[in-house]
C-alpha positions as MATLAB code, in Angstrom:
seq = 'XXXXXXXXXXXXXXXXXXXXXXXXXXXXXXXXXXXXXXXXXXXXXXXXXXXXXXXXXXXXXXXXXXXXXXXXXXXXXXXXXXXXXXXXXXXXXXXXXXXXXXXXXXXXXXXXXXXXXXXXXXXXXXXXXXXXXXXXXXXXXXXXXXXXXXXXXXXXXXXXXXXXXXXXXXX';
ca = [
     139.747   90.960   74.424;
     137.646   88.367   76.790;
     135.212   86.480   76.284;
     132.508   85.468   79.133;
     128.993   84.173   79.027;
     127.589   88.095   78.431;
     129.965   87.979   75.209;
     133.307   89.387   74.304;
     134.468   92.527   75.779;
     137.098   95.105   75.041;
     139.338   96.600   77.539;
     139.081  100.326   77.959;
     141.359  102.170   76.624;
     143.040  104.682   79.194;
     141.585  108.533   78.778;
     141.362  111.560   80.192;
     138.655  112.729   83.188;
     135.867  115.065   81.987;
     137.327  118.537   82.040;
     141.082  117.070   82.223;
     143.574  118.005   79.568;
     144.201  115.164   76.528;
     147.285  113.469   77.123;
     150.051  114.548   74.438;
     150.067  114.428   71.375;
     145.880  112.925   70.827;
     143.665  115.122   68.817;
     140.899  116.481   70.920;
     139.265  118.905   68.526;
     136.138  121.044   69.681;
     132.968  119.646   68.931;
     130.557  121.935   67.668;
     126.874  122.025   66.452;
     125.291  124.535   63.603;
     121.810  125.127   62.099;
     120.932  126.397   58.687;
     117.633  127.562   58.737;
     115.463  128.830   56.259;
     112.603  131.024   56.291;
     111.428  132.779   52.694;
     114.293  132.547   50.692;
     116.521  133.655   53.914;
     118.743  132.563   56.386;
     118.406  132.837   60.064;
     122.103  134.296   61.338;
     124.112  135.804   64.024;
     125.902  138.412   64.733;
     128.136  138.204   67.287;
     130.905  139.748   68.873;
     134.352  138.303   68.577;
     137.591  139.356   69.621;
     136.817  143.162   68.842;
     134.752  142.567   65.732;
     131.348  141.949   64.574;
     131.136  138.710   62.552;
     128.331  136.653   61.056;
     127.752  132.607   62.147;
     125.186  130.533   61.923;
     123.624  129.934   65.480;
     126.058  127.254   66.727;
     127.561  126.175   69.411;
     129.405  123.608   71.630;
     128.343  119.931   72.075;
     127.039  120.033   76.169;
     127.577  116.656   77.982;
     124.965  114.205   78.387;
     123.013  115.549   75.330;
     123.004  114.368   71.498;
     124.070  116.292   68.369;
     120.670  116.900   67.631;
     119.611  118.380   71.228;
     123.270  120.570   71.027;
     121.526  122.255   67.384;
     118.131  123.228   68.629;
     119.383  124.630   72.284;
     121.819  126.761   70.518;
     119.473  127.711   67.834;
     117.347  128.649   71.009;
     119.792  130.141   73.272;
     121.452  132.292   70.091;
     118.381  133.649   67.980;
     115.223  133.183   70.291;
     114.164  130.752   67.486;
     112.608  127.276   68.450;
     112.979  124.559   65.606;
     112.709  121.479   64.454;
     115.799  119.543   62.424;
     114.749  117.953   58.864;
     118.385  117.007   57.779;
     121.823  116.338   58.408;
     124.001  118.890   56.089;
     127.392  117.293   56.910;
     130.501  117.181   59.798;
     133.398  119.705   59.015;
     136.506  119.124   60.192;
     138.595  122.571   60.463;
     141.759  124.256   62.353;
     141.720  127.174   63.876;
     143.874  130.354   62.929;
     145.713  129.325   66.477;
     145.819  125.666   65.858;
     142.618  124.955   68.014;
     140.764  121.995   65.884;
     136.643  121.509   65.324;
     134.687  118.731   64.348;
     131.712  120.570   63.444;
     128.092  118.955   62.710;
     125.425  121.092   60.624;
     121.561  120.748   60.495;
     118.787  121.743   58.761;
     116.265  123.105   60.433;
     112.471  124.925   60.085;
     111.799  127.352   62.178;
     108.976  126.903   64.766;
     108.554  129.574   66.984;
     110.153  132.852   67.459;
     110.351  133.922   71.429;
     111.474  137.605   71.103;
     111.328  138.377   74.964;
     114.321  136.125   75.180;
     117.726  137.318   75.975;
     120.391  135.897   73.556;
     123.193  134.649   74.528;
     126.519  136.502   75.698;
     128.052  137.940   73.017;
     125.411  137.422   70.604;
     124.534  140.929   68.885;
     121.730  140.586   66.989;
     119.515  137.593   65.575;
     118.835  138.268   61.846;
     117.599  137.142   58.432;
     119.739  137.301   55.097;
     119.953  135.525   51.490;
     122.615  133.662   50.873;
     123.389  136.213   48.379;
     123.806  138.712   51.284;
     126.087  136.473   53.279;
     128.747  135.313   50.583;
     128.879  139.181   49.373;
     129.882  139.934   53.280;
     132.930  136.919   53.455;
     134.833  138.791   55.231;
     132.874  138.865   57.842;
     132.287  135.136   58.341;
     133.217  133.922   61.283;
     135.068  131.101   59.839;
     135.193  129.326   56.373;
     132.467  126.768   57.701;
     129.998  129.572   58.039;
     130.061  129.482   54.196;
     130.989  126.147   53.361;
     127.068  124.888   55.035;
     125.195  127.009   53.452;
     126.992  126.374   50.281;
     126.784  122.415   50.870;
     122.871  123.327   52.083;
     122.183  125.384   48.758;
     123.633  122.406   46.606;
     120.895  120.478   48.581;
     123.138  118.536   50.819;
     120.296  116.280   52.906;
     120.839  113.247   54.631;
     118.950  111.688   57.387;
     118.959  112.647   61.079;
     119.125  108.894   61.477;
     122.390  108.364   60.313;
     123.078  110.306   63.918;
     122.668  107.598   66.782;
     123.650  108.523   70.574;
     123.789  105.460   72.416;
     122.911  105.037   76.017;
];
C-alpha cells in the first residue's frame, strides 16, 4: 500500500478480462438474481424448459454487467413472466454447486407485483408464466429446478426480510 496526498491506495490485484476464463484454481461461481413474488396467497413461477424437462424456478436470472442486484431481479422478473415489480426485501444470498460442479452465488428478493404486460414474449426457454401456493410447489419437488427454488420460498414463508439497503453498488 501507498500513501499520497489523495490517501492510501491499494494495488490491484491481477484478474481476469471481462469474458476471459478465471485463472486456476479461483472460485468464479455464477452470479444469479431471483424474485419471490406474491400475489393472493400465490407465487408467481416459471416453467421452463431444461435439458429435456419441464421444471419450475422462480423468475431468475444472471447478474448483466454494469447493472445492480436489484436492476438484475426486476429485468428478469420482466423478461421471464411479463410481470413488472417493485422489490420490498432482501430474502438472502445462496451459495450452491451444481450437479456438474458449476458454482452460484445466488441473491433473492421480494417483490409486489406491479403490472402484468401479457403481449410480451418471455424469454427463450421460458414455458409458461404461472401462479401457485407454496403448498403446490413443495408437493411438485421434483420438479424444482434446483434446491434454491425451495429453499427462498421456504426462507420467504419463515418471513426472511431484510433491507434492500444492506445491497450497495458503488460507482
Amino acid at each position: 500500500m501507498t500513501v499520497s496526498a489523495a490517501g492510501p491506495s491499494i494495488p490491484s490485484e491481477p484478474h481476469a478480462s471481462a469474458g476471459s476464463p478465471p485463472e486456476a484454481g479461483r472460485w468464479a461461481p455464477r452470479v444469479t438474481v431471483a424474485t419471490v413474488v406474491a400475489r393472493a396467497g400465490q407465487l408467481l413461477l416459471v416453467e421452463e424448459e431444461k435439458q429435456g424437462r419441464r421444471v419450475l424456478n422462480q423468475p431468475a436470472g444472471h447478474l448483466e454487467p454494469g447493472e445492480s442486484l436489484v436492476e438484475a431481479a426486476v429485468r428478469e422478473t420482466l423478461e421471464e413472466t411479463a410481470w413488472e415489480v417493485r422489490p420490498t426485501a432482501f430474502i438472502g444470498a445462496y451459495q450452491w454447486n451444481a450437479a456438474d460442479g458449476t458454482p452460484f452465488l445466488r441473491f433473492a428478493f421480494a417483490a409486489e407485483p406491479v403490472a402484468h404486460h401479457p403481449e410480451r414474449a418471455l424469454d427463450h426457454g421460458i414455458v409458461q408464466a404461472l401462479w401457485l401456493a407454496p403448498a403446490a410447489l413443495q408437493a411438485d419437488m421434483a420438479r424444482l429446478r434446483s434446491p434454491l427454488v425451495w429453499q427462498t420460498v421456504s426462507d420467504w414463508l419463515a418471513g426472511q426480510r431484510y433491507p434492500l439497503s444492506l445491497l450497495r453498488r458503488l460507482p
